[in-house]
C-alpha positions as CSV (number, residue, x, y, z in Angstrom):
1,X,-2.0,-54.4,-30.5
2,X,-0.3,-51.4,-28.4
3,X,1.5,-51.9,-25.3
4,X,-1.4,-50.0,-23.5
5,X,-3.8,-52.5,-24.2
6,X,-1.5,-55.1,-22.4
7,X,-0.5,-52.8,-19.5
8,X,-1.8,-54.6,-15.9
9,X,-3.2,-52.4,-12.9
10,X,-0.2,-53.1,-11.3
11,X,2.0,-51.2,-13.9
12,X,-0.7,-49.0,-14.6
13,X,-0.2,-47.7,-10.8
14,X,3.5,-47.7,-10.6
15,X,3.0,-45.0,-13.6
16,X,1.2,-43.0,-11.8
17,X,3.6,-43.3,-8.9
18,X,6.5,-42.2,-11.2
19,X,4.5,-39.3,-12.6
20,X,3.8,-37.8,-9.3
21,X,7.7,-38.7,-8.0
22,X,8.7,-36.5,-11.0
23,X,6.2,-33.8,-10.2
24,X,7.9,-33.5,-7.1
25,X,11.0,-33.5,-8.2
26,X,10.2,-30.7,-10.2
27,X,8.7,-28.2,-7.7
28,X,12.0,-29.1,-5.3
29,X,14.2,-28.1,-8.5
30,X,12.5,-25.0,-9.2
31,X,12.4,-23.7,-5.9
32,X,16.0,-25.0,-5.4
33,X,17.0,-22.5,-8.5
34,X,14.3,-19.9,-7.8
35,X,13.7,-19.7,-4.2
36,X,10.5,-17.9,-3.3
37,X,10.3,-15.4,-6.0
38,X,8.4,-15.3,-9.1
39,X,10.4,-17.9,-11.3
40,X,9.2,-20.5,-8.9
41,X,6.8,-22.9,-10.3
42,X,4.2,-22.7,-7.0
43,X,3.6,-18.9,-7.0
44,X,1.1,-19.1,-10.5
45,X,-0.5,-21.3,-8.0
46,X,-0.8,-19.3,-5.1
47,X,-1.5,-16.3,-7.2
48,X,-4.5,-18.1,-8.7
49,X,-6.0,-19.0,-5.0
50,X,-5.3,-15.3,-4.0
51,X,-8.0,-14.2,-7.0
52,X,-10.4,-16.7,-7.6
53,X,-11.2,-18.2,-3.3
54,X,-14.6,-17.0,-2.8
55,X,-14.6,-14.5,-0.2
56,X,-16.3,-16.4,2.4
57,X,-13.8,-19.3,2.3
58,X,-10.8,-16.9,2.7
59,X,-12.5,-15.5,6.1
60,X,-13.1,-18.5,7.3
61,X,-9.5,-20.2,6.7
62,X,-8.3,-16.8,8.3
63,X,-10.5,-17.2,11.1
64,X,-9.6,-20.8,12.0
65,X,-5.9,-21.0,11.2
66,X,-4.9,-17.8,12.4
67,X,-1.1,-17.4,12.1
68,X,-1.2,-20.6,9.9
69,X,-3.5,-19.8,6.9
70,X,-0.6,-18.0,4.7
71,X,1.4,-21.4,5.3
72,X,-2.0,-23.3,4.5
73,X,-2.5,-21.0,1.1
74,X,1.5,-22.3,0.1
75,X,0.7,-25.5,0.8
76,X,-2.1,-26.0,-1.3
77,X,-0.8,-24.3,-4.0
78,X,2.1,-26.5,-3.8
79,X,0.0,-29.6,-4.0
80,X,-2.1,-27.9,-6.9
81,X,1.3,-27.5,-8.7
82,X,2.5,-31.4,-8.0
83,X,-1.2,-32.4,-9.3
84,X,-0.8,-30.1,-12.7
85,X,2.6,-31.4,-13.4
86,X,2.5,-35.1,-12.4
87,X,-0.6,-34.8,-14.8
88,X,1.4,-33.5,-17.9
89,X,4.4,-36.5,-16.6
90,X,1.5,-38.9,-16.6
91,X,0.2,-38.5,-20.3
92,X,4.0,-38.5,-21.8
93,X,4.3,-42.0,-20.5
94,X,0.9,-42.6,-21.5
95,X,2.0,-41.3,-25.1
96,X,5.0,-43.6,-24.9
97,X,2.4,-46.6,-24.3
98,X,0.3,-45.0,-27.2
99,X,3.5,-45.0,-29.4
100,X,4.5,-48.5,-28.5
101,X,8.0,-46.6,-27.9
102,X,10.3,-47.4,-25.0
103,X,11.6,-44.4,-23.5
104,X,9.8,-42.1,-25.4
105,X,8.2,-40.6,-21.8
106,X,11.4,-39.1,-21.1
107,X,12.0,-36.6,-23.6
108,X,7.8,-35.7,-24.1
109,X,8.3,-35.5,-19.5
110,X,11.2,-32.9,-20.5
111,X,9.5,-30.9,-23.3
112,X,6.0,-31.4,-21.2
113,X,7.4,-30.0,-17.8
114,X,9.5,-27.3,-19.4
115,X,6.7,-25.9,-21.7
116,X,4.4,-26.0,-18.6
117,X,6.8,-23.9,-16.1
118,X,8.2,-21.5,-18.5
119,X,4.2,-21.0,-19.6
120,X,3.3,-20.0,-15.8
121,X,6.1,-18.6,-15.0
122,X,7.3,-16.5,-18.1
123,X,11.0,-17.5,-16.8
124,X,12.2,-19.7,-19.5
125,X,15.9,-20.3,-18.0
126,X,14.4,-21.2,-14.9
127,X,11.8,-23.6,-16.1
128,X,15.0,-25.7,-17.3
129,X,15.2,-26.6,-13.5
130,X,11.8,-28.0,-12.9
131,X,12.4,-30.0,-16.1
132,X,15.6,-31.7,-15.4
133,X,14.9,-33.2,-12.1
134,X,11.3,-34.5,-13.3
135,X,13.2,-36.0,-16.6
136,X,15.7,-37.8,-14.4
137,X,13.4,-39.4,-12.1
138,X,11.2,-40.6,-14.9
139,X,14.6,-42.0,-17.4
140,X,15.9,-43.4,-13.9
141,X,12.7,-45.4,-13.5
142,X,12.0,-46.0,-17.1
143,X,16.1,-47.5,-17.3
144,X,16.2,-49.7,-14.2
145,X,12.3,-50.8,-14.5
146,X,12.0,-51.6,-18.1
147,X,10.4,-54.5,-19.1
148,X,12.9,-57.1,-21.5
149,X,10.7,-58.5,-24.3
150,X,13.5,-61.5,-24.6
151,X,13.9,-62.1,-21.0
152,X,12.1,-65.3,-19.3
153,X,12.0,-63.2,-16.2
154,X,9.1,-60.8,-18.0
155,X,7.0,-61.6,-15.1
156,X,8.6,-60.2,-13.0
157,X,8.6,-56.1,-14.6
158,X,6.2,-54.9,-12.4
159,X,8.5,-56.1,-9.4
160,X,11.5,-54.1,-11.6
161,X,9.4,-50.9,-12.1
162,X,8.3,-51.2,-8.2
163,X,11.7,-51.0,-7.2
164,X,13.4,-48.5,-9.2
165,X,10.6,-46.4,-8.4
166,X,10.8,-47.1,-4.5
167,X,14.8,-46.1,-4.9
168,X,13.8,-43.2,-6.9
169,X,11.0,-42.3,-4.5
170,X,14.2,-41.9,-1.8
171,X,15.9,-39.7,-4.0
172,X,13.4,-37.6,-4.6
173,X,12.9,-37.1,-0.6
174,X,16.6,-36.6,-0.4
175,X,16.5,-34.0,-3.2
176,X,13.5,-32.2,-1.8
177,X,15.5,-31.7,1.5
178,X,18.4,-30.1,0.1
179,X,16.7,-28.2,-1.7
180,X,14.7,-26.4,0.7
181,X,18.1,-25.0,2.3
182,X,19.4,-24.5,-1.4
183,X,15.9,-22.6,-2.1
184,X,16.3,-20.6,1.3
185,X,19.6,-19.2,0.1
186,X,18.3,-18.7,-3.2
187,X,15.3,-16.2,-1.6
188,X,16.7,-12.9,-1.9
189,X,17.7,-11.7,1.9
190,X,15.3,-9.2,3.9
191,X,18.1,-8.1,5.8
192,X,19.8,-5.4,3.1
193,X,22.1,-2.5,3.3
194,X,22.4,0.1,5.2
195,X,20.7,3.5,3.5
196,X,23.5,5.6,1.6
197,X,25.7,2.0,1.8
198,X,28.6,1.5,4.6
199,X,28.3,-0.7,7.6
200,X,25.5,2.0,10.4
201,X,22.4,3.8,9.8
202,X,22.9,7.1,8.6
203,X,22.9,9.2,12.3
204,X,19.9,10.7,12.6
205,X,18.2,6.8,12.4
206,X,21.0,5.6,14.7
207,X,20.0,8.2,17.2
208,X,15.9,7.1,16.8
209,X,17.3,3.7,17.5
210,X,19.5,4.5,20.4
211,X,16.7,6.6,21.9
212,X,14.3,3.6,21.5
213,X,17.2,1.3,23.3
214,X,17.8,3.3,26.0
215,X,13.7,4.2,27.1
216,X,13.1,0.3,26.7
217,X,11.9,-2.0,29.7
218,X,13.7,-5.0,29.7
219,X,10.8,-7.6,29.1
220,X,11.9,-11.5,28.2
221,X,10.1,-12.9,25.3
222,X,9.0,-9.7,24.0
223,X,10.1,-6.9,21.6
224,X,11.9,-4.3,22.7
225,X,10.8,-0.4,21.1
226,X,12.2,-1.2,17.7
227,X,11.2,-4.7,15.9
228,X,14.1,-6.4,14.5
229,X,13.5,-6.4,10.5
230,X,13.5,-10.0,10.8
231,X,10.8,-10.7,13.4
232,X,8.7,-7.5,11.9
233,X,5.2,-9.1,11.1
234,X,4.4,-9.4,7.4
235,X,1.0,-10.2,6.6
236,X,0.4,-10.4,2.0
237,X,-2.1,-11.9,-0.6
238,X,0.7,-12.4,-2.4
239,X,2.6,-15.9,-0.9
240,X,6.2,-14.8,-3.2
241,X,6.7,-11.0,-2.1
242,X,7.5,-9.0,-5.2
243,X,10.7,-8.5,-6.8
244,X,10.4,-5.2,-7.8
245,X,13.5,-3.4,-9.6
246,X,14.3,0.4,-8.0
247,X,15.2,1.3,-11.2
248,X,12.3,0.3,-13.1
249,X,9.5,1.5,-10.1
250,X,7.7,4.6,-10.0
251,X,4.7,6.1,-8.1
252,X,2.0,7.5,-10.2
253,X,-0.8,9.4,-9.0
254,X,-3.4,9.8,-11.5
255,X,-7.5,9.7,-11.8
256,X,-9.4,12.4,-10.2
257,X,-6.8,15.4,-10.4
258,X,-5.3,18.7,-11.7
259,X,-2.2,17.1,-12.9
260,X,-0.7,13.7,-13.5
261,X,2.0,12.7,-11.5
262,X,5.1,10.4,-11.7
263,X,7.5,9.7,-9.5
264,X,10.9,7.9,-9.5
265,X,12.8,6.1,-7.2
266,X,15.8,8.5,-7.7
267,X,13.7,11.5,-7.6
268,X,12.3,10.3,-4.9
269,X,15.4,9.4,-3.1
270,X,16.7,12.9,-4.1
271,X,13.8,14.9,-2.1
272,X,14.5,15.8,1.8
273,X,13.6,12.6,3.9
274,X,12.0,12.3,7.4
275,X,12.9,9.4,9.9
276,X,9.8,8.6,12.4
277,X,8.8,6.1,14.4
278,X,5.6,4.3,13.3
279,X,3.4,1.3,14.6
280,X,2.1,-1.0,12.5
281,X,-0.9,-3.8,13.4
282,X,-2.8,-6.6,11.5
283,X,-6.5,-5.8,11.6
284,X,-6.8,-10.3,11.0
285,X,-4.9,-11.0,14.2
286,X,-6.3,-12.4,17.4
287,X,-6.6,-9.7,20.3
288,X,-3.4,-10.8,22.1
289,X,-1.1,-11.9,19.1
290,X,1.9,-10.8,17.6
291,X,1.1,-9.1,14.9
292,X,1.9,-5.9,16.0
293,X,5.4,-4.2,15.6
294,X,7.2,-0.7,15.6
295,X,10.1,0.4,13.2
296,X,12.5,3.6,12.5
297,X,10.8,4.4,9.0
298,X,12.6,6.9,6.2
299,X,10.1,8.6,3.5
300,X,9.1,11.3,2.0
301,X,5.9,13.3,3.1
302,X,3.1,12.3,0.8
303,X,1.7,15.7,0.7
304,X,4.6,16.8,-1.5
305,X,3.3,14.8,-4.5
306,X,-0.7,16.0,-3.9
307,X,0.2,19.4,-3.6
308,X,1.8,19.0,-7.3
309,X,-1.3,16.6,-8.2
310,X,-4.3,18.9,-7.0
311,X,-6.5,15.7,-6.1
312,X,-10.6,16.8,-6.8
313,X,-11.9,13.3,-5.1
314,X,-11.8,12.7,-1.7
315,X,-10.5,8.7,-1.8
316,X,-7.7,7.3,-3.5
317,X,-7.2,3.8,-4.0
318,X,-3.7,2.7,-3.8
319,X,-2.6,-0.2,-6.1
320,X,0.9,-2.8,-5.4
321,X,2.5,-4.6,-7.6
322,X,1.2,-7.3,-6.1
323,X,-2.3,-6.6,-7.5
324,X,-3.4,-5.5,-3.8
325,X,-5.4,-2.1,-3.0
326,X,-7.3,-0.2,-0.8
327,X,-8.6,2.9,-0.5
328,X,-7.7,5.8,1.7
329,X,-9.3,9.3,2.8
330,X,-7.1,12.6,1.3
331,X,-7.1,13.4,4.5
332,X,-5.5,10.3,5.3
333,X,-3.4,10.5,2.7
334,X,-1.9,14.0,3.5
335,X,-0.7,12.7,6.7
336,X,1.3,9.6,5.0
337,X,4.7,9.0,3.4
338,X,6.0,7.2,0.4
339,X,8.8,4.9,2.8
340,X,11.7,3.5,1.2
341,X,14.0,2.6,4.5
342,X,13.7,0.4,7.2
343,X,15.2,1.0,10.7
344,X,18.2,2.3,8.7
345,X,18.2,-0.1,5.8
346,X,16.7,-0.1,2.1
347,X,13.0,-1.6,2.5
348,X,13.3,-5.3,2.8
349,X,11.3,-7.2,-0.1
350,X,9.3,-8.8,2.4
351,X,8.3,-5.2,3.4
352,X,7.5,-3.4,0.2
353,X,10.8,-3.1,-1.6
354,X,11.5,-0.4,-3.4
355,X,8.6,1.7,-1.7
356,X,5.5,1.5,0.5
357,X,2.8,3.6,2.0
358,X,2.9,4.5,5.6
359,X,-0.8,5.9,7.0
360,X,0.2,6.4,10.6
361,X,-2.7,5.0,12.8
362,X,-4.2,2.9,10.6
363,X,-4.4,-0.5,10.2
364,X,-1.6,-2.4,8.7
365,X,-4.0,-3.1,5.7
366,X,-4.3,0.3,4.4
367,X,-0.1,1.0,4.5
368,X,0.1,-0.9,0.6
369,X,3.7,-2.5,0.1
370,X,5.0,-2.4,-3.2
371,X,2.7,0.6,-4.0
372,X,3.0,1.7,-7.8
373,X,0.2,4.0,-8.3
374,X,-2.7,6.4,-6.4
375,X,-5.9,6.6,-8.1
376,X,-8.5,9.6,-7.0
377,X,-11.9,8.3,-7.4
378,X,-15.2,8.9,-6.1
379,X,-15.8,5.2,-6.0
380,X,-13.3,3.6,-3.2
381,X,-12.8,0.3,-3.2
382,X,-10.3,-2.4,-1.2
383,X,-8.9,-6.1,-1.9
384,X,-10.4,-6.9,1.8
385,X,-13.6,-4.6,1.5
386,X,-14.6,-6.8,-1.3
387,X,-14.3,-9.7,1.2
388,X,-16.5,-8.2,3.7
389,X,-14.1,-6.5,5.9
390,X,-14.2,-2.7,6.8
391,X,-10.7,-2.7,8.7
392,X,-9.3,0.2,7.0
393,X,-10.0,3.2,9.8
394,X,-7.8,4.2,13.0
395,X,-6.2,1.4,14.5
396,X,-7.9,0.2,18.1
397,X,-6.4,0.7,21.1
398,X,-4.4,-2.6,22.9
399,X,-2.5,-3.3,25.6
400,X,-0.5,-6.6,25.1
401,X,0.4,-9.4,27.3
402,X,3.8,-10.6,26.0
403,X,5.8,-11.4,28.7
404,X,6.0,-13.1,31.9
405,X,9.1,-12.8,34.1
406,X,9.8,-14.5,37.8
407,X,12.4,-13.0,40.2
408,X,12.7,-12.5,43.7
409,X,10.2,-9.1,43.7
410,X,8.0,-11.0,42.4
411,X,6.2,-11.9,38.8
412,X,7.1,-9.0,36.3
413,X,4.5,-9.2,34.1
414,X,4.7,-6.7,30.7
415,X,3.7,-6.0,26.9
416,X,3.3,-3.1,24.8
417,X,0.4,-0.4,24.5
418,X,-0.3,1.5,21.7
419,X,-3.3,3.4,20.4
420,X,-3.6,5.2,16.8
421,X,-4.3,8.9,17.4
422,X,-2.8,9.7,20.8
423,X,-0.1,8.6,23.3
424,X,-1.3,6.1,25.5
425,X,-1.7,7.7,29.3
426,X,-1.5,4.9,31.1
427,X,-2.1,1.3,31.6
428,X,-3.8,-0.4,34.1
429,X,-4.0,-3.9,35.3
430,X,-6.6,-5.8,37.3
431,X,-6.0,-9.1,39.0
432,X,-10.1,-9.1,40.1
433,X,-11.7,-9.4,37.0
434,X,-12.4,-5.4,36.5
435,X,-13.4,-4.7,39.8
436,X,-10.5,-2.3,41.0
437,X,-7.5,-1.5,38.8
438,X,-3.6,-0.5,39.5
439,X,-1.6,2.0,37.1
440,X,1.9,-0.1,35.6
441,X,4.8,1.8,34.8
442,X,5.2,2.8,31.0
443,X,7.8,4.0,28.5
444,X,7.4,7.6,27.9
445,X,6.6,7.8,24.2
446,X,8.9,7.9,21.5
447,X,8.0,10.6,19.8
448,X,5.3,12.6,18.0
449,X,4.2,10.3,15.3
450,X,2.9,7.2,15.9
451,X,4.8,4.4,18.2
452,X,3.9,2.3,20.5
453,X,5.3,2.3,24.5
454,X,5.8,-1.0,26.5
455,X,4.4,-1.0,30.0
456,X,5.5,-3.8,33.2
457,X,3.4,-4.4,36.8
458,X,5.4,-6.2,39.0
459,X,3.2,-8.8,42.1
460,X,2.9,-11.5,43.9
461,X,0.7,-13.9,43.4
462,X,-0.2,-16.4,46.0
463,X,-2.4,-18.6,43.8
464,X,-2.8,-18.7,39.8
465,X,-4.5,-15.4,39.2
466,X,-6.0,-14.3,35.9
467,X,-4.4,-10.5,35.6
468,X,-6.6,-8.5,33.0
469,X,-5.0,-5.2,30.9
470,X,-6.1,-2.2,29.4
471,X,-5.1,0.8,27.6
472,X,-6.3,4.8,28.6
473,X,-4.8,7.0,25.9
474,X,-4.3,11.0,26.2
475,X,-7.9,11.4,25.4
476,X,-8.7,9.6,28.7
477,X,-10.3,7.0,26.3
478,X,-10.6,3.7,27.8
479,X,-9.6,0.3,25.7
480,X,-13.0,-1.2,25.2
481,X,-14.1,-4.3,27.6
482,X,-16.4,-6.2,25.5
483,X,-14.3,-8.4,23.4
484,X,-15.0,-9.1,19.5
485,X,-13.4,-11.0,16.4
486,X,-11.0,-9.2,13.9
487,X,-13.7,-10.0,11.5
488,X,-14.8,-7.4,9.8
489,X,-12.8,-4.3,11.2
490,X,-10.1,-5.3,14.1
491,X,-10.4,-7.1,17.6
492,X,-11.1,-5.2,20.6
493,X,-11.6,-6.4,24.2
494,X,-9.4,-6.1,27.4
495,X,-6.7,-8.8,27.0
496,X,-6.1,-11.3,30.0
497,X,-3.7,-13.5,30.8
498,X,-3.5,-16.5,33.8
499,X,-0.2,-15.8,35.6
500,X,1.1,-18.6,37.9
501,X,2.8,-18.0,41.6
């Protein structure tokens, strides 16, 4: 008769314990040697969520967590990624029971876990640290716990497994600590060098930025004209951003045209550049959020490569590496840029590296990161529009309430203003619900692209006061009052705010 005939509940549980210890183990070494790139064990995970959550699900997770889904959509791929590999711990030491031979769970854990993460992954050197870690917890417990056929103390194995595994449990906590902060320097940097290398923006980006710097308001707990790359909002199905090699990228356009096209990164890096300002917003956020920011881009005009391509279809649907895509108008199109720097710097990863699309005045959905190829077709089609949204048209005009600022004049308050097509005019507050409005002061704007401006209204309130804000643009339209959900094409509403005395 086989040991697993003869196995109690009580060890029977301490198994399991030890297989899901190791499972752990396993995701904190691989993202301790990976970091959050491809070669980490969770991203096959969060990859498989990204395709197969039915479309309703993802809106409604968007539309209750907000800011927090993306960090929802990790954590249960991490938890789907402990559950696969404590499972493939679990049957070695069930095989070892099978086998009737002691120890045998630690080399099947080792060939079980590496097979598994170099499968998903397609990293084979780095599955080799998802496998050591579960291998140790699992001979650790399987050394100090095992049961002594010749000792009279037999009865008391399950206490001996229970607590080697307790010990090993606190190792495993202490391991997935440090290796969050090993993983974190492991995750390739956003912030990267400086265009053309050396230690500044080359000068006609340092004189966007200084321009911006000098024309901003002074506003705490709010941007100033330029986003810092770091605080830039990134919004991506993807939860591992792309590592995508400059020298191995290119840009195809291709479907519905006179010619194909390809593009390099050298080639493209070799064309006459432009440096603009440009606005970008999330069409998921809620009306007064943060996800909203402005940036010194560098790219090549768009129109350069259709004029070569002759598109016949009046959509293209761009494609990431990523698997996203959207589709855009040509006349869109011939407006945009293929953007490969950053307020000076290469793109960040986290922001398309090596190139992206910039549509100036639409929604932050429709400017693809990572883009790789154009497609002219007669039959658009979008990652989100097959989810139900249609947020791929001219951005809605906003005036934010971001910051709140107390002196002796007085309550400062201010935000930023931006609207797709046109400078914004003006923006007026109303501490009366609607009923009479005052004109704040605003940033003159920064130039003839697309950028936001920051406005400020300094008063004194003499009891709390709920000050309401809203956007005119050079067309003398009017930021709409009723308010609506960013599901399915962008918030709107005039944004209000409850300012104390």
């Amino acid at each position: 008769m086989s040991r697993l005939g003869r196995l109690t509940e009580g060890e029977r549980f301490w198994r399991v314990v030890t297989a899901a210890l190791a499972a752990v183990a396993a995701v904190a070494g691989s993202y301790a040697y990976a970091g959050f790139s491809q070669r980490f064990v969770v991203e096959p995970a969060a990859a498989f969520l990204t395709e197969t959550t039915p479309a309703i699900l993802v809106n409604t997770v968007l539309d209750s967590l907000g800011n927090f889904a993306q960090p929802a959509r990790l954590a249960t791929a991490a938890a789907i990624s402990i559950a696969v590999v404590g499972f493939v711990v679990w049957l070695a030491l069930e095989l070892e029971v099978v086998a009737d031979r002691q120890y045998l769970g630690v080399p099947l854990t080792a060939a079980g876990v590496w097979l598994l993460a170099a499968a998903v992954t397609g990293a084979y050197v780095a599955a080799v640290a998802a496998a050591i870690p579960a291998t140790l917890v699992v001979g650790i417990i399987s050394f100090f716990g095992a049961n002594d056929p010749l000792s009279v103390r037999t009865a008391r194995k399950v206490d001996d497994r229970k607590r080697a595994t307790l010990k090993t449990g606190v190792g495993v906590a202490g391991l997935a600590g440090a290796s969050y902060f090993v993983g974190q320097r492991r995750t390739p940097e956003g912030s990267v060098q400086y265009l053309g290398g050396g230690s500044s923006p080359p000068r006609a980006v340092q004189e966007l930025l200084d321009s911006a710097a000098d024309a901003a308001f002074d506003l705490p707990d709010a941007p100033g004209l330029i986003s810092e790359i770091g605080s830039f909002y990134t919004v991506d199905i993807a939860t591992v951003a792309p590592m995508v090699d400059s020298a191995d990228w290119s840009l195809t356009i291709t479907g519905a045209v006179e010619n194909d096209v390809e593009i390099t990164y050298d080639e493209l890096r070799e064309m006459e550049a432009d440096h603009f300002y440009s606005t970008l917003r999330c069409v998921g956020e809620d009306l007064n959020a943060r996800k909203m920011d402005n940036a010194v881009w560098t790219g090549v005009p768009l129109s350069r490569l259709l004029e070569e391509a002759g598109p016949q279809a009046e959509e293209a649907i761009s494609r990431a590496e990523d698997g996203y895509f959207v589709s855009t108008s040509r006349e869109e199109l011939a407006e945009s840029y293929v953007v490969y720097g950053m307020n000076g710097r290469l793109l960040p990863r986290e922001h398309g590296h090596p190139v992206r699309l910039m549509v100036p005045g639409n929604w932050g959905e429709v400017n693809t990161k990572w883009v790789s190829e154009l497609e002219f077709t007669d039959e658009p089609e979008g990652y989100w529009e097959n989810r139900g949204w249609t947020g791929t048209g001219e951005v809605r005009q906003i005036a934010k309430i971001w910051s709140v600022d107390r002196s002796g004049e007085g309550v400062t308050v201010g935000g930023h203003a931006y609207a797709c097509c046109a400078a914004i005019d003006r923006v007026e507050v109303s501490i009366d619900g609607g009923e009479s409005w005052t004109t704040a002061e605003l940033t003159e704007p920064l130039g003839p692209v697309d950028g936001w401006q920051q406005w400020r209204y300094t008063f004194d309130p003499e009891e709390p006061t709920d000050l309401v804000a809203r956007a005119v643009d050079a067309d003398g339209n009017d930021q709409p009052e009723m308010e609506s959900d960013q599901f399915p094409d962008g918030p709107s509403g005039w944004v209000s705010r409850t300012i104390q005395p």
